[in-house]
N, C-alpha and C positions, 0 to 999 in steps of 0.2 A: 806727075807720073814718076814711078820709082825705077833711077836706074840700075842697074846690072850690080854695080858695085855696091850699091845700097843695100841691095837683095842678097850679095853674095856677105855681106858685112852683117847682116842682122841675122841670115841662116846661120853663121858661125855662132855668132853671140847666143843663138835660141841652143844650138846645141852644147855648148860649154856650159850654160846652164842648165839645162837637161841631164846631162853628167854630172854634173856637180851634186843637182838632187839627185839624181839616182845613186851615188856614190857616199850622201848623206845616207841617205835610208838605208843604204846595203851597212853603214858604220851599224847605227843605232838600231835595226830591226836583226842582221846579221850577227852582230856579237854577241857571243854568248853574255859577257862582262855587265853590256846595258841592259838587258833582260834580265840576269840575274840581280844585278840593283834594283829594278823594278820591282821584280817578287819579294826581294826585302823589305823593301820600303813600306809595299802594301800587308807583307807581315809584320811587320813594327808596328803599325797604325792599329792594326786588329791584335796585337799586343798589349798596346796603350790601353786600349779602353779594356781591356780584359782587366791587366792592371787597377786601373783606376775602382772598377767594379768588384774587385777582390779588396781593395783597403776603403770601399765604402763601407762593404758585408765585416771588414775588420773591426771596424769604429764600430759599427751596429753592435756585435757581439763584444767591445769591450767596456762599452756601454749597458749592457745587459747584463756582463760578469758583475763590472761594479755595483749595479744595481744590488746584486745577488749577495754582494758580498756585506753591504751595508744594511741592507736591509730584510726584515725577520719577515716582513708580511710577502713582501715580494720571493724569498726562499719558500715558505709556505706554499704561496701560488704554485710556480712551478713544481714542487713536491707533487702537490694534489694534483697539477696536468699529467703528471706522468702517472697516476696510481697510489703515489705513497697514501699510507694512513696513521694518527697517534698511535700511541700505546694506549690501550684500553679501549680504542674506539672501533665500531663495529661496520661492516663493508655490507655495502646493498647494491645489488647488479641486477638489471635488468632486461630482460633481453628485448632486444630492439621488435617495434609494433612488426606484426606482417600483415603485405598487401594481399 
């Protein structure tokens, strides 16, 4: 059986801990300081990979300049993707089938 003192001893200890957390949580959920770390943090992260993503798309395109730049067939190619044509040579356009 528990006595008196025991009861009255461990109700204390339950609420000093109880305070404790709730005085935890009121720090970290209350302050503006730790939430706004938070929103940083999880901005950083979705920074990062933005980052990361922008000097992939970097490499791709400076890999394809140098392509461009060394190379006469590969200038060529893209010419013709965009329209260009020789000098002297003649343009045929077709207008596309209809359904």
């Amino acid at each position: 059986m528990v006595t008196r003192t025991e009861m009255v001893s461990w109700l204390r200890e339950s609420w000093v801990k109880a305070l404790v957390a709730v005085g935890l949580l009121g720090v970290f959920f209350g302050n503006q300081g730790f939430r706004s770390l938070v929103r940083n943090w999880i901005e950083l992260r979705g920074l990062s990979r933005e980052i990361a993503a922008l000097e992939e798309e970097n490499s791709r395109t400076a890999a394809q300049l140098k392509e461009l730049r060394e190379s006469d067939s590969a200038l060529e190619r893209e010419a013709r993707r965009v329209g260009f044509i020789k000098p002297g040579e003649t343009e045929y356009r077709f207008e596309p089938p209809k359904k």
